[in-house]
C-alpha positions as CSV (number, residue, x, y, z in Angstrom):
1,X,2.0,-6.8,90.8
2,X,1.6,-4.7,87.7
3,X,0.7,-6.6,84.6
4,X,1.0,-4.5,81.1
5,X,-2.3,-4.9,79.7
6,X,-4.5,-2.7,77.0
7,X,-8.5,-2.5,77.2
8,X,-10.5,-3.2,74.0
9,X,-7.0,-3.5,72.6
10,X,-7.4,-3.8,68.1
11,X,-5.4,-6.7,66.9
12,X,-3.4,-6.7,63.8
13,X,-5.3,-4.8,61.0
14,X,-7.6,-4.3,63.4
15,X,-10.1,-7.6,62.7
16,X,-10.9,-7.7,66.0
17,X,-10.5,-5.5,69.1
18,X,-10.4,-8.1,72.7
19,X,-11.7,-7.3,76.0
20,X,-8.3,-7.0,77.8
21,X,-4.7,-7.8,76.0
22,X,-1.2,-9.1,78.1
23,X,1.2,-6.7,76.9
24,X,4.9,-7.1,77.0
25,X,5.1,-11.3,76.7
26,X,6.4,-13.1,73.6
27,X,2.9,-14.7,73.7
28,X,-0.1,-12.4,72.6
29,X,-2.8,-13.4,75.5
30,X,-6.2,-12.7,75.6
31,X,-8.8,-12.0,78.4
32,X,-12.3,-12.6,76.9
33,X,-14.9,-11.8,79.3
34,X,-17.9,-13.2,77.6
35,X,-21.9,-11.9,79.6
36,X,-25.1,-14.0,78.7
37,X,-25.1,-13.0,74.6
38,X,-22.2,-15.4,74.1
39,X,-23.7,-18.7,75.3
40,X,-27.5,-20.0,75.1
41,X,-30.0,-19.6,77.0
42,X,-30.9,-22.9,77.9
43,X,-27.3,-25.1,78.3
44,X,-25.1,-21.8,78.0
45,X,-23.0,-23.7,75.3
46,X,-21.4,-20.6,73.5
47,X,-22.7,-20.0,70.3
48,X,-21.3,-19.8,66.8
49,X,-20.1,-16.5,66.8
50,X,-18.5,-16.4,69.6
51,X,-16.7,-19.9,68.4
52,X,-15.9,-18.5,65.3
53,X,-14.3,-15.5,67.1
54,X,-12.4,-17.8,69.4
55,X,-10.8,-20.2,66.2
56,X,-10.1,-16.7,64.3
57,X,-8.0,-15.5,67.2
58,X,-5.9,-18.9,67.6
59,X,-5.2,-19.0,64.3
60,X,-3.6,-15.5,64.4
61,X,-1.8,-16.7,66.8
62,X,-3.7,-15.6,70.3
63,X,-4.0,-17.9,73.4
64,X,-7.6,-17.1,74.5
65,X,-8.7,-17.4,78.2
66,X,-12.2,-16.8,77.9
67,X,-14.3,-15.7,81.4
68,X,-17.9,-16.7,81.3
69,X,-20.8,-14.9,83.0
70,X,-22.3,-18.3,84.5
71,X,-18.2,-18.3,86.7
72,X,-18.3,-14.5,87.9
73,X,-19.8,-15.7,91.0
74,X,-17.8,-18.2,92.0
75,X,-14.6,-15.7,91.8
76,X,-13.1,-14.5,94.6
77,X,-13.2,-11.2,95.5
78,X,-10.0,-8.9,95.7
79,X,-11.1,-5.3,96.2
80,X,-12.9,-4.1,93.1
81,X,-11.8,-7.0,91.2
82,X,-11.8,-11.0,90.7
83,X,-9.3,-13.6,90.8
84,X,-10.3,-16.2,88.1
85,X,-8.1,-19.2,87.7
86,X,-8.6,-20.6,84.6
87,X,-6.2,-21.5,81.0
88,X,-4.3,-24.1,82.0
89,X,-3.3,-22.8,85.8
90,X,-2.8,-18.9,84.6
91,X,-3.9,-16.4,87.4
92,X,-6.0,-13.5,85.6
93,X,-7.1,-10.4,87.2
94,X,-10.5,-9.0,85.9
95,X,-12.0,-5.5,87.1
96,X,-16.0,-5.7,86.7
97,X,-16.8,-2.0,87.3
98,X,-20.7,-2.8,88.2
């Protein structure tokens, strides 16, 4: 199954560019895959910026399914990629090219 998607894609006027964008919905979906600089050290809660990021997004308007480092290994593999099931029962494929 081929989902329309853009990489690094810029949202409107450019504020912000996310990780991986559903294209081709009436809903503007986001894939966030957050690594260890979003969350802290010690109880990887995600930090402020990162919050910040995620409340700017849904207020333009973005439904945000955020992937955090701490759940890559739990995924299950699928040839190069991962099936995460996360945001409320949505299926996401993620590619993590290392």
């Amino acid at each position: 199954m081929r989902i329309p998607h853009a990489n690094e894609y810029l949202t409107e006027g450019g504020l912000f560019s996310v990780d991986i964008a559903i294209l081709g919905s009436s809903k503007k979906v986001a894939i966030e895959v957050d690594g260890p600089a979003h969350f802290t050290s010690n109880t990887l809660e995600p930090m402020g910026p990162s919050l910040l990021r995620l409340r700017l997004l849904r207020a333009l308007g973005w439904h945000v399914v955020s992937v955090p480092f701490y759940e890559w290994c739990q995924l299950e593999n699928s040839k190069r990629g991962k099936v995460w099931c996360g945001g409320g029962g949505c299926v996401v494929c993620v590619l993590l090219w290392w």
